[in-house]
Structure formats: structure tokens, C-alpha cells
C-alpha positions as CSV (number, residue, x, y, z in Angstrom):
1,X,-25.4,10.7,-31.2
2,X,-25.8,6.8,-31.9
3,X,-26.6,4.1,-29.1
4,X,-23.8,4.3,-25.8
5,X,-25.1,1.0,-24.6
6,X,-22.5,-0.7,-27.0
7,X,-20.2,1.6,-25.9
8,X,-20.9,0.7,-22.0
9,X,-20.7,-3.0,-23.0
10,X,-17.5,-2.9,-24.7
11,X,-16.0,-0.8,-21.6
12,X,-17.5,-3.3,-19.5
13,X,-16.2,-6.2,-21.3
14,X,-12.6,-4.7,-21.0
15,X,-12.6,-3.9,-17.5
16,X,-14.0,-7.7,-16.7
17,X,-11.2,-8.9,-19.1
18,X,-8.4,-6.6,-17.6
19,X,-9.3,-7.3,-13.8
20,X,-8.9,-11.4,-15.2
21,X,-6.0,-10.8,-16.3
22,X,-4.3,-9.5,-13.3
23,X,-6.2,-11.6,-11.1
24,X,-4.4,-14.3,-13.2
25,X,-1.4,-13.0,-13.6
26,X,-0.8,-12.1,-9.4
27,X,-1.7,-15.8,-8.8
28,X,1.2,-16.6,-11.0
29,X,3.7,-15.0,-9.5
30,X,2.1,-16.2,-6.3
31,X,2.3,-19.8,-7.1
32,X,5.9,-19.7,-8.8
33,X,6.9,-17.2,-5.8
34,X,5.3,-18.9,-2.7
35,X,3.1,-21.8,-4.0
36,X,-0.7,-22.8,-4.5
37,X,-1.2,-21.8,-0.6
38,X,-0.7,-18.0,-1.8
39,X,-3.4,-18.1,-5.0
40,X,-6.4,-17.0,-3.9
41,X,-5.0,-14.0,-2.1
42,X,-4.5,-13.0,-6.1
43,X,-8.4,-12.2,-5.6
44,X,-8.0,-9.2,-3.8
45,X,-6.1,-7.5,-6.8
46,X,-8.6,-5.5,-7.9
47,X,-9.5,-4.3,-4.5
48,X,-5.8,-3.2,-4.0
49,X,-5.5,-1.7,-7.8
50,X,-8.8,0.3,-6.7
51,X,-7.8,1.4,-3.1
52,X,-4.5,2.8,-4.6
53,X,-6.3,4.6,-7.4
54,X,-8.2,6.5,-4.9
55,X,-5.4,7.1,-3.0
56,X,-3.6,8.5,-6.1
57,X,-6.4,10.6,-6.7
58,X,-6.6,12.3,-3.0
59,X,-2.7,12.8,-3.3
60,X,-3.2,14.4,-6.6
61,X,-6.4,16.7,-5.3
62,X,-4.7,18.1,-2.3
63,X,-1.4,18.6,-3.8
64,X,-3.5,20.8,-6.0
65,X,-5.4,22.2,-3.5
66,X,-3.2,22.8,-0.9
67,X,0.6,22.0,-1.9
68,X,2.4,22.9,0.8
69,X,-0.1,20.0,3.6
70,X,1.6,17.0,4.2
71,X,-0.6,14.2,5.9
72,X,2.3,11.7,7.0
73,X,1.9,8.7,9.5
74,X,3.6,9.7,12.9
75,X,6.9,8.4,13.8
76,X,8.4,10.5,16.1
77,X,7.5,10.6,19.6
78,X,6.4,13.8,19.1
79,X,4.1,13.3,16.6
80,X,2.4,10.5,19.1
81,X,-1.5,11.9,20.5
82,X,-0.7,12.6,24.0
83,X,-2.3,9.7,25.6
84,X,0.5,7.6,24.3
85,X,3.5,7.4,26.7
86,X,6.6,7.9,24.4
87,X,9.3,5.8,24.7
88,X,12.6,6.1,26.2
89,X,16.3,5.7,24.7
90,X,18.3,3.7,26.9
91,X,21.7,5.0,26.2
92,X,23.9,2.3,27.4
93,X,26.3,1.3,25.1
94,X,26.1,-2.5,22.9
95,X,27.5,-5.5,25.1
96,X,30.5,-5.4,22.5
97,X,31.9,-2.2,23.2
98,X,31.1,-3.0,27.3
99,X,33.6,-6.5,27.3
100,X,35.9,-4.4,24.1
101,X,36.7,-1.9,27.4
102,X,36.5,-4.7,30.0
103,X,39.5,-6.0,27.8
């Protein structure tokens, strides 16, 4: 096998050059989008490209691993811990339909 340090150093050299490019190319559409206010925040584009890698990854693991688990963010009352109080429908009708009948 021949020297991997080039290798490494290429690989390194693309990932430095890719992560430019998107840092560059979010603070475009920042600044034509929103304006220069918005540009730096084009610096956390790598941090957002890695955080969803890894959350593509744990997806992919436990659909493998256990396809029929389903983490999902609570929405329903139900799903609430019980310390939370959940809340309550009112069940009075719009103001429209209230003066429609007053009519």
C-alpha cells in the first residue's frame, strides 16, 4: 500500500473547500434574501449540515434496528408528562356565528 497521508490531505482539502463553499453560498442567499444583517449566521452551516447527518444516521440505525419505534415530539395532551396541566377546549362558538344568530 503506498503513503495515505496524501490521501488524508486531499480529503482534507475537499471537505475545507466544500464546507467554503456552502458557508458562501448560505450567506448569499442570506444577503439577497434578508441582507448583510443575516451573513454571518451562514457560519453555522456546517454545524447544521453535521447535526442533520447525525440525525439521518440515528433514523436510519433504528429503523433498522427496530422498525416498527417511532420517537415523535408530543402533541397531544396526552402525550404531555403528567406534571403538565393539559389544556382545555373552550367550545364556544366564533363571535361571527354568535351576532350571524343574534341577526
Amino acid at each position: 500500500m503506498g503513503d495515505t497521508g496524501a490521501f488524508w490531505l486531499a480529503a482534507l482539502v475537499v471537505f475545507a473547500c466544500a464546507n467554503a463553499l456552502l458557508v458562501l453560498e448560505y450567506a448569499r442567499a442570506a444577503v439577497r434574501e434578508r441582507g448583510w444583517r443575516w451573513a454571518p449566521y451562514a457560519l453555522a452551516a456546517p454545524v447544521f449540515v453535521a447535526l442533520q447527518s447525525f440525525a439521518t444516521w440515528r433514523g436510519l440505525i433504528q429503523l433498522v434496528r427496530d422498525p416498527y419505534r417511532w420517537e415523535h415530539t408530543p402533541r397531544a395532551a396526552e402525550d404531555l408528562p403528567p406534571t403538565v396541566p393539559p389544556v382545555v377546549a373552550t367550545t364556544r362558538p366564533p363571535v361571527e356565528d354568535v351576532e350571524r344568530a343574534a341577526r
